[in-house]
N, C-alpha and C positions, 0 to 999 in steps of 0.2 A: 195434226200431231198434238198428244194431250203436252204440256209443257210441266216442265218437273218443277214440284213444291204447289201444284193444284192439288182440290178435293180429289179431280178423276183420276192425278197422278197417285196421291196415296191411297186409293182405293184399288188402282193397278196392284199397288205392292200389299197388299192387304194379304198375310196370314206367308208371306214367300219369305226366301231367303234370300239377303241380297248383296249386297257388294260390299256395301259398307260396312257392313255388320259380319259380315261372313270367316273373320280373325277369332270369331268369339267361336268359333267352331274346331278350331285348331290347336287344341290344347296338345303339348307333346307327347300326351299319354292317352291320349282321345279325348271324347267331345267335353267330358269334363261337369264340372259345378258351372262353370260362366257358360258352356253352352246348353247347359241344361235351362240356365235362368233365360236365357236366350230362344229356344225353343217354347220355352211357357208364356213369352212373349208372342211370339206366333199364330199359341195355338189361342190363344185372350184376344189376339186379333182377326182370327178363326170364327171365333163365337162371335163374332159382329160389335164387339167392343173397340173403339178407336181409344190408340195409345199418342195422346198427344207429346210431341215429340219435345224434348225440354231443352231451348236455344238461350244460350248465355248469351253474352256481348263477342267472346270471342268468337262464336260461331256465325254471328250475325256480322260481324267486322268481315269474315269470309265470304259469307254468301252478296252483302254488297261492294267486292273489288273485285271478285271472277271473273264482271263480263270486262273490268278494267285489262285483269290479268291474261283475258282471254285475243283481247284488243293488241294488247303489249305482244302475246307470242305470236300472232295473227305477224304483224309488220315486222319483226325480227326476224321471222323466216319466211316472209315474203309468203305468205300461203293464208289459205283457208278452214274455220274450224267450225265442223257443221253440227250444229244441234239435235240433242237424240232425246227421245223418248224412253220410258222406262221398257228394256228388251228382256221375254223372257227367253231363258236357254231351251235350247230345242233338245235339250237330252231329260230337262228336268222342267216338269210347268208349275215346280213351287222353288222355284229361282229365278234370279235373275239379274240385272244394273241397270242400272241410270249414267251411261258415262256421260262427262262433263262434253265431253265432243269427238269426233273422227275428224282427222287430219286429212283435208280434201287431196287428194291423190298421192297419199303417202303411206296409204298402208299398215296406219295405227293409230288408235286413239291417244287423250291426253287426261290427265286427271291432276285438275288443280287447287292446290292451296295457298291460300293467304292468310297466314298465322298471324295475330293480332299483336302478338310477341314477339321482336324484331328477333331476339335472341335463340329463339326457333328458327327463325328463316335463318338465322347465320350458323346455325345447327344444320342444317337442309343443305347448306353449301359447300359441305362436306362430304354431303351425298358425292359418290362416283359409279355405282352400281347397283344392281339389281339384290348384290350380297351387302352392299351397304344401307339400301332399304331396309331390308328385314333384318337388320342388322336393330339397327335406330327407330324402324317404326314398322313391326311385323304387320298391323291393323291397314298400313296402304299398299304394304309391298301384298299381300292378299287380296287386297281391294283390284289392282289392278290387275292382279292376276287370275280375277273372278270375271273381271270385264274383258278379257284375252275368251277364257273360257265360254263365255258367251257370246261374242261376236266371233270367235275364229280368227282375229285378228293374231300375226305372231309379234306384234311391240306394240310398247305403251309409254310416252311422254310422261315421266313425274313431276311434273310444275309446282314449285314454288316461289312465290311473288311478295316483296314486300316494297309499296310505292318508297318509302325513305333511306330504302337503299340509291346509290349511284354507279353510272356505268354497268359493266354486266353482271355486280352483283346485286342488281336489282332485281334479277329471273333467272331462274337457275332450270334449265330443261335435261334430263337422264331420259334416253332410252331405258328401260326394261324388255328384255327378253322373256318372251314365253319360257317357262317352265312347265314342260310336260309332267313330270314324275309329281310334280307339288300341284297341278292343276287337276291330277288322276289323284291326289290325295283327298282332295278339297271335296272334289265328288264323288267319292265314296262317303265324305263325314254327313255334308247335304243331302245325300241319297237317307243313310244311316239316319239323320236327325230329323224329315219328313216323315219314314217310320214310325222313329217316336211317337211325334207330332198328331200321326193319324189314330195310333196305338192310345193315344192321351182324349184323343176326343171322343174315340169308338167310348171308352171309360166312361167317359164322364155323360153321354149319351145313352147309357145301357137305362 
């Protein structure tokens, strides 16, 4: 299995649409200026141009406490969180996720964060639902609902983890429920923004 944040991993995701990113699509009135600039992204990684990906400290404070964070939900629900590779959708082969993990015999995955910001995480703990995701953070309440979309899975763990918190508001776990009708929006824009994408390179190929 390629493991994510390798060469062979972002070369998987090279010129797709993917989870993370996939908010930048959802503009209320369609795909919009930010998914257009999103799209030219794509298609600049299309043309065999790697877009090195720009990591602050807050990003990097995340990426080293996840497998902590990942540890910490592992023993609080007595279960297993199994490691994935970058999955492309079987309805679309310029999509796709990277989810952080599948919930060994539970029927959904987990998508987690550790905001470097304790003030965020206590923003997070606020969270109570799927409508207060996209409430507070449209860019994960899509994320997970891009990574439902392509495994089929119908829930999704929102994980947030800050070590300095104590007791259980140290990790905060929300189900999210599949959203059909926002999942059947999402691909139609991905379908839509591919088009483009291909319509942008026939161009610039002529």
């Amino acid at each position: 299995m390629i493991k994510q944040g390798t060469y062979e991993w972002l070369e998987q995701r090279r010129g797709k649409f993917t989870a993370s990113a996939v908010h930048q699509l959802m503009g209320k009135r369609g795909i919009g200026k930010t998914g257009e600039t999103y799209i030219f992204e794509k298609v600049t990684e299309q043309l065999g141009v790697s877009l090195n990906p720009v990591v602050n400290y807050a990003m990097q404070h995340g990426i080293e406490y996840e497998p902590l964070a990942k540890q910490y939900y592992e023993i609080a629900f007595k279960t297993e969180v199994e490691e994935q590779p970058f999955l492309i959708a079987d309805w679309c082969e310029d999509a796709g996720a990277s989810p952080d993990g599948i919930v060994k015999g539970a029927n959904k995955g987990i998508e987690i964060k550790c905001p470097y910001n304790p003030v965020i995480h206590t923003k997070h703990l606020m969270i109570k639902s799927g409508l207060d995701l996209m409430t507070q953070h449209p860019e994960y309440y899509y994320q997970v609902q891009m990574c439902m979309a392509v495994t089929g899975l119908p829930a999704w763990d929102f994980v947030s983890f800050h070590p300095e918190f104590t007791g259980w508001k140290r990790m905060i776990a929300i189900e999210i429920k599949r959203n059909d009708s926002d999942i059947e929006l999402m691909k139609e824009r991905i379908m839509e923004a591919v088009k483009i994408k291909n319509n942008i390179i026939k161009q610039i190929e002529l």
